[in-house]
MDAnalysis code that builds the backbone (N, CA, C; Angstrom):
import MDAnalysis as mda
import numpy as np

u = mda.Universe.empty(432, n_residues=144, atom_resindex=np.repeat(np.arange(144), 3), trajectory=True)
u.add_TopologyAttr("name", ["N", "CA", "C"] * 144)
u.add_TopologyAttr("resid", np.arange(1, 145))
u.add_TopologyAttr("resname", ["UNK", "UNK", "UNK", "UNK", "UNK", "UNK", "UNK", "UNK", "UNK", "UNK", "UNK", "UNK", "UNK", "UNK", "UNK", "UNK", "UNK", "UNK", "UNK", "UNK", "UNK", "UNK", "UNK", "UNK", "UNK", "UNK", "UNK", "UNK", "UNK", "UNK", "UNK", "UNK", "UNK", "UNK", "UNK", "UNK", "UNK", "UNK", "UNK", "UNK", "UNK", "UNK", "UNK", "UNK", "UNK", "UNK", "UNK", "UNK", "UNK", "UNK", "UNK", "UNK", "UNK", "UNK", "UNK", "UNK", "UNK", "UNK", "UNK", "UNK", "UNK", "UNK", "UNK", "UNK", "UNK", "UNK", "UNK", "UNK", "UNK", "UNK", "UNK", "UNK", "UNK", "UNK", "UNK", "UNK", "UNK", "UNK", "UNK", "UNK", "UNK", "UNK", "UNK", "UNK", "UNK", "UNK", "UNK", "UNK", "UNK", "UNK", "UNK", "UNK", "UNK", "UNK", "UNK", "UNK", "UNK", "UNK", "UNK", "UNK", "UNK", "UNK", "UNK", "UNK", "UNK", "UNK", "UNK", "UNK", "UNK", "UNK", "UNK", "UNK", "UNK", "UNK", "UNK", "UNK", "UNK", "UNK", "UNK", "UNK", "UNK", "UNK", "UNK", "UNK", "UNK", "UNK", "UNK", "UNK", "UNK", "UNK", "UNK", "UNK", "UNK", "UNK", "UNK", "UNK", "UNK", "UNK", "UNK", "UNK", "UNK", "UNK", "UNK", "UNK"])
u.atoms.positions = np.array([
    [-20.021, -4.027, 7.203],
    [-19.936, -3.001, 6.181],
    [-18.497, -2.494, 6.141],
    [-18.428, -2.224, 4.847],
    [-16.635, -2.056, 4.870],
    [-16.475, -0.780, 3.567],
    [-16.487, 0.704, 4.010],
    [-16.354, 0.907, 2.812],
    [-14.633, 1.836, 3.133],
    [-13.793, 1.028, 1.876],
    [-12.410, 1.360, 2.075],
    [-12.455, 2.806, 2.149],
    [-11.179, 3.014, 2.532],
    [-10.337, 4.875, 1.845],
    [-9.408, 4.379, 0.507],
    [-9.192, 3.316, 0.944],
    [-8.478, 2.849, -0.056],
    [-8.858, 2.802, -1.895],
    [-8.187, 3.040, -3.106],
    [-8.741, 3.533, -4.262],
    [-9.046, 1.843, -5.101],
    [-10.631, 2.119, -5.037],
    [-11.284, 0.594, -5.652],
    [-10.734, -0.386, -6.655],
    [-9.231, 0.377, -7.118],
    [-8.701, 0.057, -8.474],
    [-7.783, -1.618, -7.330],
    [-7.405, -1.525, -6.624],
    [-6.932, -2.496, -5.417],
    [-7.576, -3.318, -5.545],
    [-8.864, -3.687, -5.435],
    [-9.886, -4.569, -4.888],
    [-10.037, -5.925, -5.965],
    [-10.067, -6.867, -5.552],
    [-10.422, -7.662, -6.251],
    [-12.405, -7.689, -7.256],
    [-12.696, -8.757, -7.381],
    [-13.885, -8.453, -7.941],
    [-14.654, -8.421, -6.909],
    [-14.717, -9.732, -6.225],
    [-15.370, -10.020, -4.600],
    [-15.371, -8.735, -4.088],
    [-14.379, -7.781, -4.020],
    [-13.817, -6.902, -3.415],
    [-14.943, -5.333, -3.492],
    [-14.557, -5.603, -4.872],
    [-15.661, -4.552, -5.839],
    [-16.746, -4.188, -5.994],
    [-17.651, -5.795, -6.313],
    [-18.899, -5.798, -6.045],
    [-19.461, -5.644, -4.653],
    [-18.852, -5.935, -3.657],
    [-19.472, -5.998, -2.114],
    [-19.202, -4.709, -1.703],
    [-18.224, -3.176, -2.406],
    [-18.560, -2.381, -2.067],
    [-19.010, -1.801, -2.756],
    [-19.892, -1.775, -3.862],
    [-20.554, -1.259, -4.516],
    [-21.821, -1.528, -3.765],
    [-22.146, -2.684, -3.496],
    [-23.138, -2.860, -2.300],
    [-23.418, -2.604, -1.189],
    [-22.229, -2.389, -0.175],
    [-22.079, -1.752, 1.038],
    [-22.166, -0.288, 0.847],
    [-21.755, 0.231, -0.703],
    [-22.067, 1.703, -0.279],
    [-23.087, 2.258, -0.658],
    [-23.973, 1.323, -1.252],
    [-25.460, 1.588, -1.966],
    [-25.957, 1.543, -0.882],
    [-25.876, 0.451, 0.636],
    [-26.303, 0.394, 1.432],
    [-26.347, 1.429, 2.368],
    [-25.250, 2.202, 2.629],
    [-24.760, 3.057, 3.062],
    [-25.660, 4.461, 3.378],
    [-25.442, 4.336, 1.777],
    [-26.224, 5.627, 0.734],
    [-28.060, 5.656, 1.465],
    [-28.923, 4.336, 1.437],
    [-29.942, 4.091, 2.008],
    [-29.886, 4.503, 3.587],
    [-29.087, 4.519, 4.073],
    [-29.260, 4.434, 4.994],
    [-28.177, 6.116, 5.473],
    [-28.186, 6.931, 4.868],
    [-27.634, 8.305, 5.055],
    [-29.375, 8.875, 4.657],
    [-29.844, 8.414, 3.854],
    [-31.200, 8.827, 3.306],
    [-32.234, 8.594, 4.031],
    [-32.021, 7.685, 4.855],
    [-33.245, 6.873, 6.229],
    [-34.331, 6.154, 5.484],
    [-33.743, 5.113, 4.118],
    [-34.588, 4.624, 3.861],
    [-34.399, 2.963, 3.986],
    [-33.761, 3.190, 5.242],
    [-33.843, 1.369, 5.979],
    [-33.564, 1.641, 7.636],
    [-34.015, 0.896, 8.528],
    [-33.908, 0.873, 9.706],
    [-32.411, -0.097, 10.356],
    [-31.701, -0.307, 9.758],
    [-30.406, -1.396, 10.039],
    [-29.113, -0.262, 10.041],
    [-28.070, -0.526, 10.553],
    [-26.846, 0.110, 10.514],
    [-26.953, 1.763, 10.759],
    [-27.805, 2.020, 11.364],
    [-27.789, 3.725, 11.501],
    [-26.596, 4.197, 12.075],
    [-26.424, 3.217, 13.013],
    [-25.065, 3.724, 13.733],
    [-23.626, 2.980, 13.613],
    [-23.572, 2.398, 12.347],
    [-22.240, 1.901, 11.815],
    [-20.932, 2.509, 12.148],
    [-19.934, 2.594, 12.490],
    [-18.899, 3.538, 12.767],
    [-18.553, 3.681, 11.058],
    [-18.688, 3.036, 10.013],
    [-18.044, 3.597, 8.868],
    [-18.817, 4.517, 8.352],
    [-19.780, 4.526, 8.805],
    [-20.656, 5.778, 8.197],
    [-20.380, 7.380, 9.139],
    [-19.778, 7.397, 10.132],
    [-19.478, 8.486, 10.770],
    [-18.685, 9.617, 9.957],
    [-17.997, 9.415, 9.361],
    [-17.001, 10.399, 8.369],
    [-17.827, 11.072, 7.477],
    [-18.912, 9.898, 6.762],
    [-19.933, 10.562, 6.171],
    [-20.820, 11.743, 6.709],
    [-21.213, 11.101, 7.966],
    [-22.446, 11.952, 8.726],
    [-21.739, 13.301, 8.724],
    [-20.594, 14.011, 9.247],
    [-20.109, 14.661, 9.306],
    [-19.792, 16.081, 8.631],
    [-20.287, 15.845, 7.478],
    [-19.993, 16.458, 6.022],
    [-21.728, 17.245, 5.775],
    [-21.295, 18.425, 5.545],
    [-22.639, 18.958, 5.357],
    [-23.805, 18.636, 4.556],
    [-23.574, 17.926, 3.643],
    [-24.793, 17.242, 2.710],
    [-23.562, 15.474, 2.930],
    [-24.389, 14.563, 3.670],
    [-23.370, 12.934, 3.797],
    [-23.890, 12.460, 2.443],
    [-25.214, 12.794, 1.567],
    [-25.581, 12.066, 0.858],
    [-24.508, 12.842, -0.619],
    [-23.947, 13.836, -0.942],
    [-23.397, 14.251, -1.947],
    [-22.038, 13.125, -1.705],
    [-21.455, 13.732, -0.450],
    [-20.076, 12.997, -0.436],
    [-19.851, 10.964, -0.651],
    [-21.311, 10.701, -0.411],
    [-21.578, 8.677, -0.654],
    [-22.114, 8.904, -2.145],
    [-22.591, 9.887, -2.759],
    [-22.843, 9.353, -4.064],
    [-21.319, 9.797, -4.552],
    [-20.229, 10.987, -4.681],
    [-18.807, 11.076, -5.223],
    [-18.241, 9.902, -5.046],
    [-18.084, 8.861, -3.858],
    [-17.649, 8.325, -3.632],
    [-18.484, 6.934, -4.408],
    [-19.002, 6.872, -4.472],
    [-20.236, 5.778, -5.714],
    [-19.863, 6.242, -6.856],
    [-19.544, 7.346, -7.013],
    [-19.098, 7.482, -8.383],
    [-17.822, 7.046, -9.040],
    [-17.100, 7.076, -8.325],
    [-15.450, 6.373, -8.526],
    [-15.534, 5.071, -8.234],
    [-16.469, 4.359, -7.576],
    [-16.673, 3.108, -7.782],
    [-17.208, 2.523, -9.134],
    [-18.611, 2.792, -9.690],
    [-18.538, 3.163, -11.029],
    [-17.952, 3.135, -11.708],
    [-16.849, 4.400, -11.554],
    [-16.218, 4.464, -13.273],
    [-15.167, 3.108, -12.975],
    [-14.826, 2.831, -11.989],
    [-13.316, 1.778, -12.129],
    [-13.947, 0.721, -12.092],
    [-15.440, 0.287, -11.892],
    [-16.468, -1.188, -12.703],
    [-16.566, -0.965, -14.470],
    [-16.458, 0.163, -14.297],
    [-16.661, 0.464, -15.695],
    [-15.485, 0.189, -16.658],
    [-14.468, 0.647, -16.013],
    [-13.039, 0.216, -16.597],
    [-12.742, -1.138, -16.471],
    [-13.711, -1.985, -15.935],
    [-13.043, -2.918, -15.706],
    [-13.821, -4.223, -16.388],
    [-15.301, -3.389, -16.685],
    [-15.641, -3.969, -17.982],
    [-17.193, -4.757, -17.019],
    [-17.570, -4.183, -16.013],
    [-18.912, -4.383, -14.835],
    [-19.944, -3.652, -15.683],
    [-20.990, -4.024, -15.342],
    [-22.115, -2.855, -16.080],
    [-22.884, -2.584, -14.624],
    [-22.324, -2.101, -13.735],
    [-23.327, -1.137, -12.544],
    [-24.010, -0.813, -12.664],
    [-25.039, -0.645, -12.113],
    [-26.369, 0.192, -12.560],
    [-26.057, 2.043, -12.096],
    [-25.916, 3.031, -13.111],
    [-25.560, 4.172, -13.241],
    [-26.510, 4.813, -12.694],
    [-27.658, 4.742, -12.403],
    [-28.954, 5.303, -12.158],
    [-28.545, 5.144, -10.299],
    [-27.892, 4.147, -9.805],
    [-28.214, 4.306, -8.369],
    [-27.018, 5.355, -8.101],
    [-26.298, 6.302, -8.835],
    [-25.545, 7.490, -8.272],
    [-26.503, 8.649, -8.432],
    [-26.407, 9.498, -8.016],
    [-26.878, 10.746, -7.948],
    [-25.807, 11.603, -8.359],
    [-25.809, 11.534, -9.946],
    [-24.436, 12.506, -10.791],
    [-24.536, 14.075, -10.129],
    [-25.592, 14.496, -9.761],
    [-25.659, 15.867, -9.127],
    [-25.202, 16.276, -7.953],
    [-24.065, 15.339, -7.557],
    [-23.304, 15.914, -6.229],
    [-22.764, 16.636, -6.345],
    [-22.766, 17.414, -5.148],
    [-21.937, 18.841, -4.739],
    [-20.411, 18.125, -4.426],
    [-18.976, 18.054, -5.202],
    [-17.631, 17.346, -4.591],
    [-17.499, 17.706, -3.481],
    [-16.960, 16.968, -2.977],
    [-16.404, 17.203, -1.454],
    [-15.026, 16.404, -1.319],
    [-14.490, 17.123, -0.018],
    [-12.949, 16.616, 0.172],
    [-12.978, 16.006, 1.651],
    [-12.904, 14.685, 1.613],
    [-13.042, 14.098, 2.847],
    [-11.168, 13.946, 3.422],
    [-11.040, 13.534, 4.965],
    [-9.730, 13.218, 5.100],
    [-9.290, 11.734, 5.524],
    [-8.148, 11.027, 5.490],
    [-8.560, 9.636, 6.155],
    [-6.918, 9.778, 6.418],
    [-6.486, 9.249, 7.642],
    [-5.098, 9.235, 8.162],
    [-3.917, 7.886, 7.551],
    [-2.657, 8.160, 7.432],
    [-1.953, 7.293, 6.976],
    [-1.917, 5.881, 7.485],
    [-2.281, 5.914, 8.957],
    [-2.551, 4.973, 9.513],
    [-3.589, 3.998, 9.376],
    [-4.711, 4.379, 8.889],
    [-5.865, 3.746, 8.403],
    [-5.806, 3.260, 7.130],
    [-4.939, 4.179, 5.830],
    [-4.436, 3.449, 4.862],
    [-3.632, 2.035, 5.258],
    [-2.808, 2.431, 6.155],
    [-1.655, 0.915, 6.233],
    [-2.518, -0.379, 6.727],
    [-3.751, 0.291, 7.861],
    [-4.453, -0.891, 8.376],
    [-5.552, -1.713, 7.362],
    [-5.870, -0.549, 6.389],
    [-6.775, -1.214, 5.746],
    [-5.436, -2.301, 4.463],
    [-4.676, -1.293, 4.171],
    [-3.522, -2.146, 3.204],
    [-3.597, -3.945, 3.491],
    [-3.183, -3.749, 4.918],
    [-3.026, -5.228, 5.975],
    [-4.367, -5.935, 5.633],
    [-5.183, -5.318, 6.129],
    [-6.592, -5.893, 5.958],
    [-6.675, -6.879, 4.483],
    [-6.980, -5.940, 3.409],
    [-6.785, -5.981, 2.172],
    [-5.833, -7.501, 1.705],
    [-4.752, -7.296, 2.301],
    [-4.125, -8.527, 1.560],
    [-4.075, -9.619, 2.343],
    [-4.755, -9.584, 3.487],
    [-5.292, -10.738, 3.959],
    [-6.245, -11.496, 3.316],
    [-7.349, -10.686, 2.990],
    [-8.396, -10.976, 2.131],
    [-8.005, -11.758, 0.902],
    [-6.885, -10.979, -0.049],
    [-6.606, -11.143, -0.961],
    [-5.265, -13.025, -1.443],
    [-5.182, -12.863, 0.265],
    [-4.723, -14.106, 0.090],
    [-5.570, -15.319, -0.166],
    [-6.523, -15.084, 0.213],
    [-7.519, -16.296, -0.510],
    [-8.165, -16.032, -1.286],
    [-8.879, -15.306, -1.645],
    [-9.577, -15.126, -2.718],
    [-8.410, -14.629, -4.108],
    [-7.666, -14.258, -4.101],
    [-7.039, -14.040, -5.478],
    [-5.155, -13.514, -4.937],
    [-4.684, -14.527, -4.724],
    [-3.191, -14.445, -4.512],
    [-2.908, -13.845, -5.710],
    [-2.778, -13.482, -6.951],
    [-2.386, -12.749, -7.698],
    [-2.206, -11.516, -7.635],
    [-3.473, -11.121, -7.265],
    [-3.872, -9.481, -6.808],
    [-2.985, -9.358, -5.739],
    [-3.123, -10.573, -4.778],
    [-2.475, -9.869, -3.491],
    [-0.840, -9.630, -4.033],
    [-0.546, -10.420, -4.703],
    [1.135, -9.857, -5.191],
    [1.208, -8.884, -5.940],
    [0.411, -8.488, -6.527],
    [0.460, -7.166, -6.901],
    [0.036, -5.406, -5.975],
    [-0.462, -5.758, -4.969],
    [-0.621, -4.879, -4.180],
    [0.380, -5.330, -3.099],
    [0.770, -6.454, -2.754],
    [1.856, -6.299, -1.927],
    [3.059, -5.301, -2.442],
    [3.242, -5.582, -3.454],
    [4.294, -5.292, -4.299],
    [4.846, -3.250, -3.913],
    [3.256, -2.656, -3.257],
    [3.363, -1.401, -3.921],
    [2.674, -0.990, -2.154],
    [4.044, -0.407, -1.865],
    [3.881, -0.375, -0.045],
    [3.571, 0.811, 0.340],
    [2.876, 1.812, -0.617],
    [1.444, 3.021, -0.424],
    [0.828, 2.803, -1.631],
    [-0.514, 2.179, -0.698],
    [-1.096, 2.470, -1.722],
    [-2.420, 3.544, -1.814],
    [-2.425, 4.133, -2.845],
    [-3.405, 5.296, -3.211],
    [-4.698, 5.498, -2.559],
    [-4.875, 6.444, -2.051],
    [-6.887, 6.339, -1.769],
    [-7.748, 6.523, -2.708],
    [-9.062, 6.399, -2.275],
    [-9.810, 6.714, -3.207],
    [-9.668, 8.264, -3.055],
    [-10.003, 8.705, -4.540],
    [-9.971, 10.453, -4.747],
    [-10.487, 11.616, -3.677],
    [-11.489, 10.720, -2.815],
    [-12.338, 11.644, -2.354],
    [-11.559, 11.803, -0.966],
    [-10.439, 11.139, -0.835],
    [-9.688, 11.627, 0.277],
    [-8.609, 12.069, 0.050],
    [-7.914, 13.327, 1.109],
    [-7.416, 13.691, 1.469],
    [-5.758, 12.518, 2.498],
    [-4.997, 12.644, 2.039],
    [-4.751, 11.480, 3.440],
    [-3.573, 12.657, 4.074],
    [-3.550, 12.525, 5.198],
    [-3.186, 13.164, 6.705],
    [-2.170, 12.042, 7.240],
    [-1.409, 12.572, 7.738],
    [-0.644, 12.137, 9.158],
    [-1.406, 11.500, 9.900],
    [-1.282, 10.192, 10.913],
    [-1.783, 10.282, 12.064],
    [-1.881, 8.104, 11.834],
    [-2.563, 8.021, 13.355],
    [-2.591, 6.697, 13.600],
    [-4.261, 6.212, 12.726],
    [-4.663, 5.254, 13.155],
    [-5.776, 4.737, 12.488],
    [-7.058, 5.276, 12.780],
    [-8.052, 5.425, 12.151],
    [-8.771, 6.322, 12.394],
    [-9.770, 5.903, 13.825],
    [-10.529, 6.755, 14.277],
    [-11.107, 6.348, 15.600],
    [-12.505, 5.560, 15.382],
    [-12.941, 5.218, 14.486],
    [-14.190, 4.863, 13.564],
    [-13.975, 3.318, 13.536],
    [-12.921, 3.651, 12.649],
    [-12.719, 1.730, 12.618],
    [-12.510, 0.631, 13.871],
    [-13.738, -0.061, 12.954],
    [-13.561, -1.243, 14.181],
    [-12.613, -2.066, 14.480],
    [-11.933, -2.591, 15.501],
    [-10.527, -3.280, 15.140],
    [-10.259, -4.302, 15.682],
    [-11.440, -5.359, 14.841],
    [-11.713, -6.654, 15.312],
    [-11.020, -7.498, 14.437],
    [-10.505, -6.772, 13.749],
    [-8.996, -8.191, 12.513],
    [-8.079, -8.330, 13.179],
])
C-alpha cells in the first residue's frame, strides 16, 4: 500500500489508478470493514487525526478531482463529500524519498513523466499536507 504525500498531479496513470485503490482500501479499512492491513504503517498518520475517516475521504477527494482533470470517470459516490478538512503534516524528507521513489517507478513505466518530474526538484504535496522540516518520516517502510 502506498499512499503518497506527494500531489497526484505527479503520478502517472498506473500511478493514479493504484492509489485511488490503495486509498479506497485504506478508507475500508479506517472503517473496519476488512480484516487485512490494520496495521499498515501508511495508515498511522491517518489513525492519528480525530475523525481518520474525514481526513482519507479529503484526501480521496483530491484524488478525484485530478482523475477528473485528467479525463478518469472515478466513481464519486466512494468519497464521503461530508468531511470535516483537516491539516495533516509530512516532513521534507519524506517528500525527497518518495520524489526518488517516484521516478524510479516512472522510469519504466512512462520515461516521459519521469522527465518531467525530474525536471522540477520540489515537488508539491498533496493539499492535505502541511510539509515541515525534518528527515523521512518514521512510518515509512524503507525497503527501496
Amino acid at each position: 500500500m502506498r499512499i503518497w504525500s506527494l500531489h497526484p498531479r505527479y503520478l502517472d496513470s498506473k500511478g493514479l489508478v493504484a492509489l485511488w485503490r490503495e486509498t479506497l482500501l485504506a478508507k475500508h479499512v479506517l472503517l473496519g470493514q476488512t480484516k487485512g492491513y490494520k496495521n499498515h504503517p501508511q495508515l498511522n498518520r491517518f489513525k492519528v487525526l480525530p475523525n481518520p475517516v474525514d481526513g482519507i475521504n479529503q484526501y480521496l477527494s483530491v484524488i478525484y478531482e485530478n482523475a477528473l482533470l485528467r479525463g478518469y470517470k472515478f466513481d464519486k459516490t466512494k468519497v464521503d463529500w461530508d468531511f470535516k478538512a483537516v491539516k495533516m503534516s509530512v516532513t521534507k524528507g519524506q517528500l525527497d524519498f518518495e520524489r526518488k521513489h517516484l521516478l524510479s517507478k516512472l522510469e519504466v513505466r512512462d520515461p516521459k513523466r519521469r522527465t518531467e518530474v525530474f525536471q522540477d526538484e520540489s515537488l508539491e504535496s498533496h493539499p492535505i499536507f502541511q510539509v515541515l522540516e525534518g528527515e523521512m518520516e518514521d512510518w515509512e517502510i524503507k525497503s527501496y
